[in-house]
N, C-alpha and C positions, 0 to 999 in steps of 0.2 A: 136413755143413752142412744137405742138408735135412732130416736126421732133427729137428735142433735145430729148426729151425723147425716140423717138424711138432709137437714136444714143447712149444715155446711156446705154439702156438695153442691144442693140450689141455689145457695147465694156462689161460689163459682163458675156454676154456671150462668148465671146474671151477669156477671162480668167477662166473661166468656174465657174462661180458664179450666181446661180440663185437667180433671185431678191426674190422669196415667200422664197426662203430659208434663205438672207439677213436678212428678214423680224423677221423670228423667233430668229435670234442674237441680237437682239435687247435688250437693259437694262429692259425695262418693264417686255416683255414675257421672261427673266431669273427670276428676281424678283418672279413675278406669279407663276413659276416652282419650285422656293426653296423655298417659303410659303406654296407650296403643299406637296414637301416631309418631310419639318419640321411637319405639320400637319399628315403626315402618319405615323412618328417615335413618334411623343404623344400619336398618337390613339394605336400604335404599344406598349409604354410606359404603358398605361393604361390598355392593356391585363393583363401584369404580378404582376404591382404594388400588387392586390392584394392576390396574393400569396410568393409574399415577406413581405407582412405585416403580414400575417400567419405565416411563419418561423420567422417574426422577433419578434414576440409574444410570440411563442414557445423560443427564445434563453430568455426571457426575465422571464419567468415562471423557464428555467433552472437555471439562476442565483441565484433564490432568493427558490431554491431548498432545502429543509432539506436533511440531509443524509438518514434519517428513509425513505423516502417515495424512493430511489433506490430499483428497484429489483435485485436483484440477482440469476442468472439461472446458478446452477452448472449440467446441462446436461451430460458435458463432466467430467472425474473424472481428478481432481488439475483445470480445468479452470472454469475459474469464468465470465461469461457474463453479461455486466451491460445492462440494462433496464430502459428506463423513464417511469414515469406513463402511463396510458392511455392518457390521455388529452392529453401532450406533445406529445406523441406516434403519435394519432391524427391528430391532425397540422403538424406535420410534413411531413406525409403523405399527408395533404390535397396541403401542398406546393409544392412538386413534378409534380402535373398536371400540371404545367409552361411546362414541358416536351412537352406537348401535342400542345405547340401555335409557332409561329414564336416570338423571342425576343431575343435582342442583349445581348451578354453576360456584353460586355464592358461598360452597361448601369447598370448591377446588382450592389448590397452590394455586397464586396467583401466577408463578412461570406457569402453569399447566394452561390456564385459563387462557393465556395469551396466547401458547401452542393454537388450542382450539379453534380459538378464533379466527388466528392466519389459516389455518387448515380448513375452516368452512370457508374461506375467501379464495381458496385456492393458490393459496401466496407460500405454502410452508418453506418452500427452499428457493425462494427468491432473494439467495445470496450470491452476489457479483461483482466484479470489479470489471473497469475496460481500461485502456489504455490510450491514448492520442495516437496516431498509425505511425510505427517506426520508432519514435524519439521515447516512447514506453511511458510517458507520462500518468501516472495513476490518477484514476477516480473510484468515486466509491458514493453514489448518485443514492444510493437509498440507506446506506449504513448498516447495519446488523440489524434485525427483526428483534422487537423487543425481548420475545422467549432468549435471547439469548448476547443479552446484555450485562456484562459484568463478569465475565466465562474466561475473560486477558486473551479473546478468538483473534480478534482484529489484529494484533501483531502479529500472530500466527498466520493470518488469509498473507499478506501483506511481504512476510519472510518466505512463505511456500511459491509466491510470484512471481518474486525477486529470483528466489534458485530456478524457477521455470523458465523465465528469462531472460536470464544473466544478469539484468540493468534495469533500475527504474528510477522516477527522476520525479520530484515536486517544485514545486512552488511558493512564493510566500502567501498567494491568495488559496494556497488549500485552506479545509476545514480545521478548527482547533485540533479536534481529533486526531485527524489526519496527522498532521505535522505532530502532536503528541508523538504518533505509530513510529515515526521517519526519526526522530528525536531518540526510541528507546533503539532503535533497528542501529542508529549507529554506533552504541554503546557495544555492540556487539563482537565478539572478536572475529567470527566467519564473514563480517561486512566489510568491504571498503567502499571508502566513501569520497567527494568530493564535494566542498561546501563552499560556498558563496553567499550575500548577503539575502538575495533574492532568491539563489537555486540550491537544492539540495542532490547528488546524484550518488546512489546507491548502486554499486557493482559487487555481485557472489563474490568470495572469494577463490572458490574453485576455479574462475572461469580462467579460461586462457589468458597466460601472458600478452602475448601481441593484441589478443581482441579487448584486454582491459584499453591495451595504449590506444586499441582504436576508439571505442566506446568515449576515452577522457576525450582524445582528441576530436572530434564529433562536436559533443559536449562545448569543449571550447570553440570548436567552429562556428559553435551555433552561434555564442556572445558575441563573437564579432560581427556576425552576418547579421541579428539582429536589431544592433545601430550602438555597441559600445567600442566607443572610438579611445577611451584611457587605455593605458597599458595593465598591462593583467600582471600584476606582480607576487606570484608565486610567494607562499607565505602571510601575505597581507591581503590580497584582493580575494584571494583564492588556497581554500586549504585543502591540502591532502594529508588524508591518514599515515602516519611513519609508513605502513604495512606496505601500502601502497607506491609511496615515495620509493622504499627501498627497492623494491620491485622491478617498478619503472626506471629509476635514475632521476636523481633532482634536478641533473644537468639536462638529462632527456627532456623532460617536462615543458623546464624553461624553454629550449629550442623549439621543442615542438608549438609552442607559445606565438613565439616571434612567426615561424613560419607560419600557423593557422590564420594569422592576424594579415598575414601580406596576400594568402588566398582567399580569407572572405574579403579583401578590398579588391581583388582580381579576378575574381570566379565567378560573376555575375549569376551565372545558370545552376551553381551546384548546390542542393538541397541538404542540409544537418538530416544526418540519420537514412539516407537514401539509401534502400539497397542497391541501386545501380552506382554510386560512389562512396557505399560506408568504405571505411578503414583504406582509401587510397594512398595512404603515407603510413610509416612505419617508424618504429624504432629499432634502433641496434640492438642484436640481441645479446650485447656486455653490456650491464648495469652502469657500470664505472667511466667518469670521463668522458664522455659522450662528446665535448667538443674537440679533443684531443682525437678521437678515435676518428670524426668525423673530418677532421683536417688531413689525418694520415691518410683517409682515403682517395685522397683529393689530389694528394701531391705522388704522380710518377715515379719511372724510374729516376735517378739522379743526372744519368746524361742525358736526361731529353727535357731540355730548359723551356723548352717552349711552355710546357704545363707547369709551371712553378706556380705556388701558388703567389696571390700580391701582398707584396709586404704591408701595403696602406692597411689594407680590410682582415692581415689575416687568414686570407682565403675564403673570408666569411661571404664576399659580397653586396654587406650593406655596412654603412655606418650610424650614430646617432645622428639626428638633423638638427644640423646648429642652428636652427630657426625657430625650433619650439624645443619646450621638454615632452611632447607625447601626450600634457592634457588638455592641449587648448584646440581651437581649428586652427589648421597649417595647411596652408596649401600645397607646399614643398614637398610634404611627405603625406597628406592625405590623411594627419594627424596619426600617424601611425608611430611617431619618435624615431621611425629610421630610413634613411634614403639608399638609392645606389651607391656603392661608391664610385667616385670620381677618376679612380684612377685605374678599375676596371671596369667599367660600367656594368656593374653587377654580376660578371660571371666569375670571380674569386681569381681570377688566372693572373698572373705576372705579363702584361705584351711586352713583343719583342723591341 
C-alpha cells in the first residue's frame, strides 16, 4: 500500500504536479475561496452604501424642490448660476467622500455614477443659463448634467429667472427642450405671456404694471425695427394672455401698436431693450377706453378753439393710406398702412 502511494506521487511528479498543490484544486477549498471574496465585495459594498443613500436623498429633496427656494448667482454679468439650498448643497458634498475608499463603480446607481464622474472632471455644478444683453433672451448652451435629468429642474431653473428678471424671451430656433420649458411656463397662472409665430415673451406676474407696458412695448419695438413692415394685429398676429390684456387695456395695446410701428420707421438710432431708452412711452394708468381718454386729453378748455382737436383725423393725427392696405411696399406710408393726415398735418389740432 505504501509503495502504491509512493509510485503515485512519482508519477506526479513526472508530470510535474505537486500533490499540496492538487490539494488546494480541490471543489471545497475553491468554494471557501469564493465565500471569501463575495464576503469582501459586501463588506467592500457596505463602505459606500451609505454615501449613496446620502446622494440619493439629496436627488430626492431635488425633485420635490419649489422654484422659490433656487438661487441664483449672477456673478458673471448675462450668466446666470443655479444653486441648491444649503441642505442639498450639503449632502452632496457629504457623498463625494465615497472618493476617498476603494469601490466598484459597476456596483453604483447609475445617477450616482454619473455624479462621480462630473465630480472627478471638475464639472459638478456647471449649471447655467445667460441671457442675450438687455432683450433677456435665454440660452441654456449645456443643458442639465446628466445626474440630474428627469428631476422636472429645467422649468424650475427657467421660472426662478424669469421672477429674477421680470422678462424673458425665445425663439423659434431655441432647442426642442427649450421651447418644451416656455410651452409648460406659459400654462402657468403667475406667467404672462406674449406670443407670436416666431417669438415667445414671458413677463412675472408680479412685476409692475407700467414696466409690463414697457417690456410689451420693447418687445414690439423690436418687430418693427427689425424689418416686419405688416401690421401687427392684435389677436391674430400677436396674442396676449386675458391676464395681461386686462391689465394693460386692449385699446392700450393696439395704440401702443400703431405708435411703436411709426418710431421704429423714425428712430433710426434707438436700440429694443436699451437701458438708455427702455420704457420711453407709456400707458395711461385707467385700463378702459384708452382712446377716449387719450383724445380727452388732447382737446382744451372749450373757449380756446385754437386747440380743437381735427374733425378729419379725430385728433388722432394719422389716417389709413389709401394707397395700400399696410401689407405690400407703399411708398406713401413706408408700408406702414397709415399716413399724416392731410388736413392736420399730423399734429391732431383743428387750424384756424
Amino acid at each position: 500500500m505504501k509503495k502504491n502511494i509512493l509510485r503515485e506521487d512519482a508519477e506526479m511528479k513526472e508530470m510535474g504536479i505537486k500533490a499540496s498543490r492538487l490539494a488546494k484544486l480541490q471543489p471545497q477549498n475553491y468554494l471557501v475561496k469564493r465565500v471569501s471574496r463575495i464576503g469582501k465585495e459586501q463588506k467592500s459594498k457596505l463602505k459606500y452604501l451609505p454615501y449613496q443613500e446620502i446622494f440619493l436623498e439629496a436627488i430626492e429633496e431635488i425633485k420635490n424642490l419649489n422654484w422659490q427656494d433656487l438661487i441664483i448667482d449672477d456673478a458673471k454679468k448675462d450668466y446666470y448660476y443655479i444653486d441648491f439650498p444649503k441642505s442639498i448643497d450639503r449632502k452632496l458634498k457629504q457623498s463625494l467622500k465615497v472618493i476617498n475608499i476603494k469601490y466598484r463603480k459597476d456596483l453604483l446607481d447609475n445617477r450616482f455614477k454619473l455624479f462621480l464622474n462630473m465630480a472627478e472632471d471638475n464639472r459638478l455644478y456647471d449649471i447655467y443659463l445667460f441671457t442675450e444683453e438687455d432683450r433677456n433672451r435665454t440660452h441654456f448652451p449645456d443643458g442639465l448634467p446628466g445626474w440630474l435629468l428627469g428631476l422636472n429642474l429645467g422649468i424650475k431653473l427657467y421660472r426662478a429667472l424669469l421672477y429674477y428678471l421680470d422678462f424673458i424671451q425665445s425663439t423659434e430656433t431655441a432647442s426642442y427642450d427649450v421651447q418644451k420649458i416656455y410651452h409648460n411656463l406659459v400654462q402657468m397662472p403667475d406667467v404672462n405671456c406674449v406670443i407670436l409665430k416666431n417669438n415667445t415673451l414671458l413677463i412675472d406676474s408680479s412685476t409692475d404694471r407700467q414696466k409690463k407696458a414697457m417690456i410689451v412695448g420693447e418687445f414690439i419695438f423690436e418687430l418693427f425695427k427689425i424689418g416686419r413692415k405688416r401690421k401687427l394685429e392684435l389677436g391674430t398676429d400677436m396674442i396676449v394672455d386675458s391676464a395681461l390684456s386686462k391689465e394693460l387695456g386692449t385699446n392700450n395695446i393696439k395704440k401702443l401698436i400703431e405708435e411703436l410701428r411709426v418710431l421704429a420707421r423714425k428712430s433710426s438710432d434707438r436700440k429694443p431693450f436699451s437701458p438708455d431708452t427702455f420704457g420711453d412711452f407709456s400707458i395711461p394708468q385707467k385700463d378702459d377706453n384708452y382712446l377716449k381718454s387719450k383724445k380727452n386729453d388732447d382737446v382744451p378748455e372749450e373757449d380756446d378753439e385754437s386747440d380743437e382737436s381735427c374733425d378729419y383725423c379725430g385728433g388722432e393725427g394719422r389716417v389709413e393710406c389709401s394707397s395700400c392696405s399696410g401689407d405690400d411696399e407703399c411708398s406713401d406710408c413706408d408700408s406702414t398702412g397709415y399716413v399724416d393726415c392731410p388736413e392736420c398735418d399730423g399734429s391732431g389740432l383743428k387750424h384756424n
